[in-house]
N, C-alpha and C positions, 0 to 999 in steps of 0.2 A: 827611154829604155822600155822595152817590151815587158809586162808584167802578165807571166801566164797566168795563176791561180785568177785575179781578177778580171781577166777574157772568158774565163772558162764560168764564173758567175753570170755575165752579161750574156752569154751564147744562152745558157739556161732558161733567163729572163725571158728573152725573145722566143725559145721553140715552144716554151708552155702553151703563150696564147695561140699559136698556127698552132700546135697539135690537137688543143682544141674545137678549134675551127674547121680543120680536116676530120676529126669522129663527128661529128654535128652531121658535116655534108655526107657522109660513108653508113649514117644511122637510116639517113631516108626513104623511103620505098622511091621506087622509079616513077617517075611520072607519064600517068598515062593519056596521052591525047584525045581519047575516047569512052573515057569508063562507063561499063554497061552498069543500067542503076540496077538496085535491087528491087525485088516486090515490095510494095508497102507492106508490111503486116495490117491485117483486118481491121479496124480501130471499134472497139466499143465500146458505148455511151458510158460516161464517166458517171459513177452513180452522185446524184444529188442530196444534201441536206432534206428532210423532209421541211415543205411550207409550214408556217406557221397556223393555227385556223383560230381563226377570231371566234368569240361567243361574247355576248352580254356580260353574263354573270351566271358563276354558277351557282345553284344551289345553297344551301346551309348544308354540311352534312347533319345526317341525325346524328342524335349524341349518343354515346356510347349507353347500352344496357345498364338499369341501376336494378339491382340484386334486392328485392321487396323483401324485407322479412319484418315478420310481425313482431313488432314490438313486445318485450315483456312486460305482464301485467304489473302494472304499481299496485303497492298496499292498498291503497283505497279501491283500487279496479277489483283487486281478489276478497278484499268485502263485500261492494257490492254484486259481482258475481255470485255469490254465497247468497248476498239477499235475495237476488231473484232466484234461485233456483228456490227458495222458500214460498215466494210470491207466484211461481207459475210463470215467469217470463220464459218465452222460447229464443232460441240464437238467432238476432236481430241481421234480417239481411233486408237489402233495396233492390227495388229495379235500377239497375243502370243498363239502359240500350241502347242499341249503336246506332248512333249518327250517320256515319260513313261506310254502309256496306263494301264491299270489296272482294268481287268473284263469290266464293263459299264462305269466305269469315268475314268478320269486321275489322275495318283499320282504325275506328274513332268509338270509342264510348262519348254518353254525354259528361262524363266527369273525368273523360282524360285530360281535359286542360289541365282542368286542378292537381290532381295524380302526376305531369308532367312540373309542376310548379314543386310538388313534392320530392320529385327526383332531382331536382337541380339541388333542394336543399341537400336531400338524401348524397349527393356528390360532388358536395363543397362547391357550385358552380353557379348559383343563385347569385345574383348582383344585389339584390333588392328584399324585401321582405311577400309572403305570400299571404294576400290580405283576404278573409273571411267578410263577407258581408250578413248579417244573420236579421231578416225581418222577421216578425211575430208580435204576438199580442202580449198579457198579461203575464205568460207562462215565462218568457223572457226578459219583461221588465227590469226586473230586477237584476236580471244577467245569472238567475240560476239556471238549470240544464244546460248555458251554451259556454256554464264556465267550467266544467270538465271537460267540455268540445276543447276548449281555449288550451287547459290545461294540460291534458293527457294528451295533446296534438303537441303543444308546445317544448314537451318534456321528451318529442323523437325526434323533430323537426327544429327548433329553437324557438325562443323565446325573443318576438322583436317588439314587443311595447304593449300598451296595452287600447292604441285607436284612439277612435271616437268616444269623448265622455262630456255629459252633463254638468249645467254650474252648480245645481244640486238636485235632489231626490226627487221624482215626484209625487212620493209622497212624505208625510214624517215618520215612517218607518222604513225598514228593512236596512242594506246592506248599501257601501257609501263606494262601493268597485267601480262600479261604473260614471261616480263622480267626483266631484268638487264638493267642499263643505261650507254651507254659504254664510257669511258674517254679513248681516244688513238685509233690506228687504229684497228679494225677488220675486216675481210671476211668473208663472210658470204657466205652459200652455203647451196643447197637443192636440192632433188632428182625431184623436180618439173621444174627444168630445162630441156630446151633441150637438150643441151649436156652435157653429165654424168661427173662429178666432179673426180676430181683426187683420191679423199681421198673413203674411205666407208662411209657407212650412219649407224645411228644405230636407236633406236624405234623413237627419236623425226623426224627420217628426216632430220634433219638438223645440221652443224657445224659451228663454226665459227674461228677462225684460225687468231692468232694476227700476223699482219706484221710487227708492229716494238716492240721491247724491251719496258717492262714497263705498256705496253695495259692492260688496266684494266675494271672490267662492277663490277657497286655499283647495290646490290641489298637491297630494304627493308626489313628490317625481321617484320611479324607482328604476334610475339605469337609464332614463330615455335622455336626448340628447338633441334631439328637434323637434318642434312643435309646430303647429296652425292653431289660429283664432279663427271659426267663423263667425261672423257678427253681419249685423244686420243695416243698413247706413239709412235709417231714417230718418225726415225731421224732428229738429231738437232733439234727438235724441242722446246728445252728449257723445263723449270722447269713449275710448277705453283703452287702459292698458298693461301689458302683463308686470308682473314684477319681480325680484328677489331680491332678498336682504337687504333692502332698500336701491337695488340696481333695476332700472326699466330695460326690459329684453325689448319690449316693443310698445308701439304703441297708434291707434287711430286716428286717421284725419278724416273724420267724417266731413260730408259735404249735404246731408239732408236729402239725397237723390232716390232714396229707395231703394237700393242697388243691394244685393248680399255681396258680401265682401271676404275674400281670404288674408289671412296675417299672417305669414310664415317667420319664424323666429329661433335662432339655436338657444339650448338650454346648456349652459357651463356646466364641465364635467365636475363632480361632486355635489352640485344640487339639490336641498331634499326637498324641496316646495316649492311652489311656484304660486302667486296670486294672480288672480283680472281683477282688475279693479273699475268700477265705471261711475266716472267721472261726474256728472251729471245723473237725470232723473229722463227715463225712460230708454237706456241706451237696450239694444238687442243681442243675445248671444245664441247661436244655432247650437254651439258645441266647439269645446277644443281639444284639437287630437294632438297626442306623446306617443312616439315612433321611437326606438333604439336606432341606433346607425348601422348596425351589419344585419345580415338575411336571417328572415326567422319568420314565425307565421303569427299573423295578429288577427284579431276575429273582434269587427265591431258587432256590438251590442245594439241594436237599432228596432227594438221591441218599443210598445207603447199600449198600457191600458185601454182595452174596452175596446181596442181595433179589430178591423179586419180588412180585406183586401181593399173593398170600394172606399172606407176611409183613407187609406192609405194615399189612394189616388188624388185627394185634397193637395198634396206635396205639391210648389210648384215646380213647372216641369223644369224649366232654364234653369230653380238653384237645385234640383232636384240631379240635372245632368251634370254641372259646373262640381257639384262637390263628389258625384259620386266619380269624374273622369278625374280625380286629386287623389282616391283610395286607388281605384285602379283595382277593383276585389278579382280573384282569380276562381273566386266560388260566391254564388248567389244562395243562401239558405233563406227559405219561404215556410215559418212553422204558425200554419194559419187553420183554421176551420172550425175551432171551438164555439167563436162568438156567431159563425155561421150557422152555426147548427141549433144555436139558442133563438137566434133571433128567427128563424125559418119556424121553430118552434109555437114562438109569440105572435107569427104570424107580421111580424116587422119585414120579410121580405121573400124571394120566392128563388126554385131552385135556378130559375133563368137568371134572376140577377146574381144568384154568389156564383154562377160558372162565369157569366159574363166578366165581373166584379175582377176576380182570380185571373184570368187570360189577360185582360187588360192590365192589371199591376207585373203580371211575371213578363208580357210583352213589352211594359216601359222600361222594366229592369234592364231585361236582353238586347233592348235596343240601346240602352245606355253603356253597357258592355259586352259586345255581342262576343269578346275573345273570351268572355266568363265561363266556365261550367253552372251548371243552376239544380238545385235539389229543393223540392218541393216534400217538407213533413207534414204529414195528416194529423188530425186531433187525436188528442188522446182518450179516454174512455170516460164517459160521462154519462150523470147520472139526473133522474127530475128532480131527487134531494125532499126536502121537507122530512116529513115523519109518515108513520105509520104504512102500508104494504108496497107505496109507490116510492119508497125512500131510496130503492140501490136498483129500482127498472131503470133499465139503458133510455138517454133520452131519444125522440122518436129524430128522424133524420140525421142520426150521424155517420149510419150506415152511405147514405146517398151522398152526405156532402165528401165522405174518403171514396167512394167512387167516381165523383165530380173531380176532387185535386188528382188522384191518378190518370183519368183521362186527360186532365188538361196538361201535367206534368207529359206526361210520354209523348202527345200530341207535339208539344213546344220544344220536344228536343232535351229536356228536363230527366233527370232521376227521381226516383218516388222512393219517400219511404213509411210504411204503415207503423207508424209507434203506437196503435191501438192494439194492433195483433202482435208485438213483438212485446208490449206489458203483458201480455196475455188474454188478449180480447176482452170480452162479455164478461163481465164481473169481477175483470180485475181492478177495478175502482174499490169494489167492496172491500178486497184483498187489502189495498194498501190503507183503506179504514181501519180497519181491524187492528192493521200494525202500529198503528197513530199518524203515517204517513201524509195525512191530506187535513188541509183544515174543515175549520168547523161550517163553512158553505159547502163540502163536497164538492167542488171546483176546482181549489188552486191544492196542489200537492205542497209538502215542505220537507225540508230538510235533507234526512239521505231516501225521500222520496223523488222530490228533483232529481237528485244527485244521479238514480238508477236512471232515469230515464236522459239524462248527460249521456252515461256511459252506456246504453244501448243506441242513442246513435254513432257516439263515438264508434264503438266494436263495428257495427252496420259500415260507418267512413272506411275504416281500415282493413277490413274484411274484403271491400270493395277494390281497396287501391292492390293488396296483397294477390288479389286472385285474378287482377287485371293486368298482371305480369308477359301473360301470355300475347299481351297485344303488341305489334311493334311498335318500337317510342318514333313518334314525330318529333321533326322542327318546331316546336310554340308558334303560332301567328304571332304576328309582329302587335307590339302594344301601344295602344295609342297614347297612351303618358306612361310617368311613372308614380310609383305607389307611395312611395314617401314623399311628405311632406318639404 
C-alpha cells in the first residue's frame, strides 16, 4: 500500500542535498580562460628588528649624589671651639688639590678617594669599613689628637672597631686604647730607636717579643667580632694563641722560618675579653687588630716615639706591604716633622735628608696603596725650651721643615695640612703654656690640649669633604683586597 506522508519525507530527504549542490554551483563567478593579472602593488622593505651591538662591558655607573652636610658639633667639639677662640686658633682649612684636571675644573681632588669612601657610608651602600691609616711620632703615640679624628668621625660615619693595637704600652704610663694589658714579661721594641733592633719591623713599627713562657696581654673586646694576630714565626720562638674563657679562637703553628705571619680569627658575639697567650720564651707579636662586622670608619694608631720619616723606613718592606694590603686604608695620614726640626736643630741631620727622608716614606705608602688618598700634617709649634729669654723663641728650622712637607705633600699628589698656623702660628705654644696645656718639656701638649689640636684637623677633614660637594662623584678604583680582617 502506498503510504503518502512517508514519500513526502523521503522526497525531502533527497532535494536538500541537490539543492544544495545546485546554490554552491549558481554562487560561482564564471570561469575565465584568460584572466588579465593585476599590477603588483610596489612592495616596501619590511621594516627589521634593530641588530643587537655587542660591547665588552660597560661602565659602573657613578652613584648617585650624596647630600654632604656638616655634621653637628658634639659637646666636646663646642668646648673646644670655645677654647680656641681663647687660644688664638684660626678656622683650620688644608690644601686639597686636584689630581685630575678636567677642561676649566677638577674632576679628582687628592682626598676624593677618602670623601668617596664617606659617601658610601653617608648612603648606606659601603660593604666594608673605611680604614684610616695615621703615621706620626710621639704626638700620636699614645693615640691622642687622632682619637677625636677617630671619634668625631666615627659618631657621623659609624663606628667599625677600633684596628691595630699593641700587646701593651710602650711605655709605663699613659692611656691602655691603643692596647692590650700585659700579665708576664714582654719587650717591646720600635724602629724609633737608636739602634736598630734585631728583629724586622712591620706597618705598626713596633713588636713585642715574650721573655718568659706563659706571657700574656688581655685585651677588651667592645662589639668587635673578627680579629687578626700578626706575629712574627721565628726560631724557637714558641707557639701563640688567642683565648677566651678558657676557649682557644686560634692558635700558631710556628715553623722557625722567619716569615711574619697573619691569624685570622672570629670573636663570639658577647665577648668581653680576649687573651694571646705565648706559649714559649721569645715568641713575636707585631700587633692584633678587632674590626666590628658592618661598615663604619676605623683609624689605626701607628705612631711611635722619637720617629720620623727616615726611621720609619727601617719597616720592612714585604711585611710592611703584606699587612698594610690586609688594612686596605682609604686615607694615608703622615703627622711628622717635629723630630725633624729638632734634630736639623742638633745638627743630627740636613734639610736634603728630611725632604729625601719624607718623599721616600709617603712614596712607599702610596705605592703600597696607590687607591689611598694621603694627607700630610706639619709640626706643630715649637719652642728651644729651657729657661730664661730663649725659653718660648720659635725653634730655628721649623719654618723650613713645613715648607719641605708642603712641597713634598702637593708634589706626591698629597693634601697638606698646616696645624702650626691653624693653632695659631708663632707663639701659640706659649698660649697653650700658660693655659697648663703642654707639659713640663714644652714639647708634648696634654690633655684638652691634644684634644684641640684632634678637633682642628678634624674640622680641616670635614670642612674638606663638606665643600668638595661640588666635585662630581666617581666610580671608586677597583680595590685590591679587602679591609677586614
Amino acid at each position: 500500500m502506498f503510504d503518502a506522508p512517508r514519500a513526502r519525507r523521503w522526497t525531502g530527504l533527497l532535494l536538500v542535498p541537490l539543492l544544495g549542490v545546485l546554490a554552491w554551483g549558481l554562487s560561482r563567478p564564471p570561469s575565465d580562460p584568460a584572466p588579465q593579472r593585476r599590477p603588483r602593488a610596489k612592495r616596501t622593505a619590511r621594516p627589521q628588528p634593530p641588530r643587537p651591538v655587542l660591547v665588552a662591558s660597560a661602565p659602573p655607573a657613578a652613584p648617585a649624589p650624596v647630600r654632604r652636610l656638616r655634621p653637628a658639633p658634639s659637646p666636646r667639639a663646642l668646648r673646644l671651639h670655645q677654647l680656641g677662640e681663647k687660644l688664638g686658633t684660626t678656622p683650620p682649612r688644608l690644601d686639597n688639590p686636584c689630581v685630575a684636571p678636567e677642561g676649566g675644573s677638577c674632576a679628582r681632588t687628592a682626598l676624593e678617594p677618602f670623601f668617596e669612601s664617606l659617601d658610601a657610608l653617608t648612603a648606606a651602600r659601603a660593604t666594608g669599613p673605611t680604614t684610616i691609616a695615621a703615621f706620626g711620632n710621639s704626638l700620636i703615640a699614645g693615640d691622642r689628637i687622632v682619637d677625636v679624628v677617630r671619634e668625631e668621625l666615627g659618631a657621623t660615619f659609624g663606628d667599625a672597631g677600633r684596628g691595630v693595637l699593641l700587646v701593651d704600652r710602650l711605655a709605663p704610663y699613659g692611656p691602655r686604647a691603643r692596647s692590650g694589658h700585659a700579665q708576664g714579661e714582654w719587650e717591646p721594641r720600635t724602629l724609633g730607636e737608636m739602634q736598630q733592633a734585631p728583629l724586622p719591623f712591620g706597618l705598626s713599627g713596633t713588636y713585642h717579643q715574650s721573655v718568659s713562657a706563659r706571657a700574656r696581654s688581655r685585651f677588651t673586646v667592645e662589639g668587635e667580632r673578627r680579629g687578626t694576630l700578626w706575629w712574627l714565626d721565628v726560631p724557637e720562638g714558641g707557639a701563640l694563641s688567642v683565648r677566651t674563657e678558657g676557649q682557644v679562637l686560634a692558635a700558631t703553628e710556628p715553623r722557625g722560618e722567619g716569615e711574619a705571619r697573619s691569624l685570622a680569627f672570629d670573636i663570639p658575639k658577647g665577648t668581653r675579653s680576649l687573651e694571646v697567650v705565648a706559649e714559649g720564651k721569645g715568641a713575636v707579636v707585631f700587633g692584633v687588630v678587632l674590626q666590628r662586622a658592618h661598615p663604619g670608619l676605623v683609624l689605626d694608631t701607628l705612631g711611635v716615639p722619637s720617629s720620623d720619616a727616615n726611621l720609619f723606613l727601617r719597616a720592612n718592606e714585604d711585611i710592611f706591604r703584606a699587612q698594610f694590603a690586609e688594612r686596605a686604608p682609604r686615607l694615608l695620614v703622615f703627622i711628622l716633622g717635629g723630630n725633624e726640626a729638632k734634630r736639623l736643630e742638633w745638627g743630627r741631620s740636613n734639610l736634603e735628608e728630611v725632604e729625601q727622608g719624607l718623599r721616600d716614606f709617603v712614596r712607599r705608602a702610596r705605592a703600597a696603596g696607590p687607591e689611598a688618598a694621603c694627607l700630610v700634617v706639619g709640626p706643630i709649634d715649637a719652642v728651644r725650651g729651657g729657661t730664661g729669654p730663649q725659653r718660648f723663641v720659635q725653634r730655628p728650622y721649623l719654618d723650613e721643615v713645613i715648607a719641605v712637607e708642603r712641597r713634598i705633600a702637593l708634589a706626591e699628589g698629597c693634601a697638606f695640612f698646616d696645624i702650626f698656623s691653624a693653632m695659631g702660628g708663632e707663639g701659640s705654644l706659649a698660649r697653650f703654656v700658660e693655659a697648663g696645656l703642654v707639659h713640663e718639656d714644652l714639647v708634648h701638649p696634654r690633655g684638652q690640649g691634644l684634644d684641640l689640636l684632634g678637633q682642628l684637623l678634624t674640622d680641616a677633614l670635614v670642612s674638606a669633604w663638606v665643600e668638595g660637594a661640588d666635585t662630581p662623584p666617581r666610580p671608586a678604583p677597583p680595590r685590591t683586597s679587602e679591609a677586614v680582617p
